[in-house]
C-alpha positions as CSV (number, residue, x, y, z in Angstrom):
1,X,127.8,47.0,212.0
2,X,129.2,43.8,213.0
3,X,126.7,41.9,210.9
4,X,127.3,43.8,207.7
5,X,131.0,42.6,208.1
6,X,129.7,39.5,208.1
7,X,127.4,39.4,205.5
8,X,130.4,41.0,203.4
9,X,132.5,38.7,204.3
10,X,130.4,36.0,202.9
11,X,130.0,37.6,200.0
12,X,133.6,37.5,199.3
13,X,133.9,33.9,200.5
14,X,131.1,32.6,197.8
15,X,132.4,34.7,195.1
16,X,136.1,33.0,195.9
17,X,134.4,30.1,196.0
18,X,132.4,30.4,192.5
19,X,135.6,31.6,190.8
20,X,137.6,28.6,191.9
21,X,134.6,26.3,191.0
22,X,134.8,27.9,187.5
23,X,138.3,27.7,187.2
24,X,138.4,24.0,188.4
25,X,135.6,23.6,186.2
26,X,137.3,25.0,182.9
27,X,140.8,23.3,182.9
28,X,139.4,19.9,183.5
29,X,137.4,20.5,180.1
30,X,141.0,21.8,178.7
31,X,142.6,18.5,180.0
32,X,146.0,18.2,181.1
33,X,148.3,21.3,180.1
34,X,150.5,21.2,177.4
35,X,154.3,20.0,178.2
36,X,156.3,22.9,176.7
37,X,159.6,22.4,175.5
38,X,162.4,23.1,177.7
39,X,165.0,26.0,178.0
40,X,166.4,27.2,174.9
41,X,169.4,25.2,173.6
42,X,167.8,21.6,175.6
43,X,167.4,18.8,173.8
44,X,163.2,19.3,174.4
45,X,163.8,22.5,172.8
46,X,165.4,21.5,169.9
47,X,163.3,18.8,169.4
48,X,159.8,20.8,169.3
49,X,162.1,23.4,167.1
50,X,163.1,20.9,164.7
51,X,160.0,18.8,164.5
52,X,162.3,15.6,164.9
53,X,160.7,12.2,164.3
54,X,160.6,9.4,166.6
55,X,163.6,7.8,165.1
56,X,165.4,11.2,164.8
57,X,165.2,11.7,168.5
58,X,166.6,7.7,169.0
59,X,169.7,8.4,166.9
60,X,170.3,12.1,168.7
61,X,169.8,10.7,171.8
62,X,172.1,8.3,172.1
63,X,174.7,10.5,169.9
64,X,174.2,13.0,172.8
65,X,175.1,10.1,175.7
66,X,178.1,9.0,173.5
67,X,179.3,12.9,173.3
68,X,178.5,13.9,176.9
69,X,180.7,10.6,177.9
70,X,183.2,11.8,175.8
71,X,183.6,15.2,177.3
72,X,183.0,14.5,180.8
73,X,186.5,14.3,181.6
74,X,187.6,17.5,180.0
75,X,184.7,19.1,181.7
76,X,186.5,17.5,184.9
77,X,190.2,19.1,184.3
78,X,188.7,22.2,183.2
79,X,186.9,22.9,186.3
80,X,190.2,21.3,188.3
81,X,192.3,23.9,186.2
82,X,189.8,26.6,187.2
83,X,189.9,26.2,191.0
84,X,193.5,25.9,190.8
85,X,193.6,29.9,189.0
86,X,191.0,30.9,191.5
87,X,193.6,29.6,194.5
88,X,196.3,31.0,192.9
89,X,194.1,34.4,192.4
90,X,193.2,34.2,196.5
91,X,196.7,33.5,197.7
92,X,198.9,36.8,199.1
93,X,201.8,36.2,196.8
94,X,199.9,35.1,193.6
95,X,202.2,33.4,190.4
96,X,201.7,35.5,187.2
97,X,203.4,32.6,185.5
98,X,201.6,30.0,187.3
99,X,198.2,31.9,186.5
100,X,199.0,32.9,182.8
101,X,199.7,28.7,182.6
102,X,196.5,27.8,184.1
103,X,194.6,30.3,181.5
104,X,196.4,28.6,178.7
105,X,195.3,25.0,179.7
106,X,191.9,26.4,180.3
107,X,191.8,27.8,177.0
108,X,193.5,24.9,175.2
109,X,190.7,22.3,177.1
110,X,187.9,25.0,175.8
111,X,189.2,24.8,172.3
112,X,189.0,21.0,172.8
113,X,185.4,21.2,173.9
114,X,184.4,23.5,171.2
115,X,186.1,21.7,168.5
116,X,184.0,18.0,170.1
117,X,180.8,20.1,170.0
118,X,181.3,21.3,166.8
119,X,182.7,17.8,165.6
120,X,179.2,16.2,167.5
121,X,176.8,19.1,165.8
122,X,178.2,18.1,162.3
123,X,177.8,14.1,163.1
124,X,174.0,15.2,164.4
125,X,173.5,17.0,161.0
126,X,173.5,13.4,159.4
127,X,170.4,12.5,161.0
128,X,168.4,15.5,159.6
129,X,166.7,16.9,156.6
130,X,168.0,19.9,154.7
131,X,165.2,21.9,156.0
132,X,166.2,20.7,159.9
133,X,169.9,21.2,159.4
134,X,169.1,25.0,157.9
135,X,167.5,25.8,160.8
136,X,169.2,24.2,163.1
137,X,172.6,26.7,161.9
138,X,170.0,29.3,162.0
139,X,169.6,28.8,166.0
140,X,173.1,28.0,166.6
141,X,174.0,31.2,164.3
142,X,171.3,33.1,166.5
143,X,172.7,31.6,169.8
144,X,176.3,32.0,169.3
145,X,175.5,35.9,168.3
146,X,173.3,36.5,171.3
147,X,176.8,35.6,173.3
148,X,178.9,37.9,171.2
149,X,181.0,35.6,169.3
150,X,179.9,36.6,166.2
151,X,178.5,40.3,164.7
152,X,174.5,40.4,164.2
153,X,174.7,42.1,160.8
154,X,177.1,39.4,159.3
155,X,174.4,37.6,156.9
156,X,174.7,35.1,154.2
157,X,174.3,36.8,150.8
158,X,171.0,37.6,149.6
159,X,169.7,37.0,153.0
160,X,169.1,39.8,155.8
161,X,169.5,43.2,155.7
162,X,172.6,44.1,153.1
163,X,174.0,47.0,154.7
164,X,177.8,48.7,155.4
165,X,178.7,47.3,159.2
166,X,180.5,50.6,159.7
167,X,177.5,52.8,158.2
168,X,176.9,55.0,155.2
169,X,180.3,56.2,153.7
């Protein structure tokens, strides 16, 4: 008994061994895997989406250091502004004015960011061809309605499904 345990045992073992062989074997004729691009919305991402040259990805780059230096402090306040509304949420006694201040500076500093980002994406849109900057709106169309801020069946005339957003009348 014992020794058919063992015989099955090395079995197993030089089958394992044979299948990591082959493995080992077929990705080195593969070569080195493929980088993929990164998370959606990364600047990998948008690259491999877009198809951007060399000199395109220069000129983004270092439009996208020149914004992200410009927005680092706001990003600083806001999150100050934020831990300040989430101590005055924690205390015993909490400030409705105090809070309903802090949400209109936090808002106010998120309009400022939006209105950068969307005065960054316009100054990016320079840099592109027609073809990039159409679907480049198309992803940030796509992104923004995946969050909610705008309806899924709004589509640009003659393009998409043309229906009534409140159904058949």
């Amino acid at each position: 008994m014992k020794r058919k345990l063992l015989i099955l045992g090395v079995i197993i073992l030089v089958i394992v061994n044979i299948s990591a062989l082959i493995t080992i074997f077929h990705n080195y004729r593969l070569g080195p895997p493929k980088r993929l691009p990164g998370p959606p919305g990364s600047f990998d991402s948008l690259r491999h989406e877009l198809a951007l040259s060399d000199s395109q990805i220069v000129k983004l780059r270092a439009r996208r250091a020149a914004f992200e230096k410009q927005i680092d402090e706001i990003r600083l306040i806001l999150r100050k502004k934020r831990e300040a509304l989430v101590e005055e949420l924690r205390s015993t006694e909490p400030d409705s004015g105090r809070i309903d201040q802090l949400v209109e500076e936090i808002g106010e500093l998120q309009t400022e960011l939006e209105k950068r980002a969307i005065r960054s994406i316009l100054q990016g849109k320079e840099v592109l061809t027609p073809e990039q900057r159409e679907k480049l709106l198309r992803m940030f169309e796509h992104r923004l309605q995946g969050r909610g801020m705008i309806p899924a069946h709004r589509w640009p005339k003659g393009k998409g499904p043309q229906r009534d957003p409140f159904g058949p009348m």
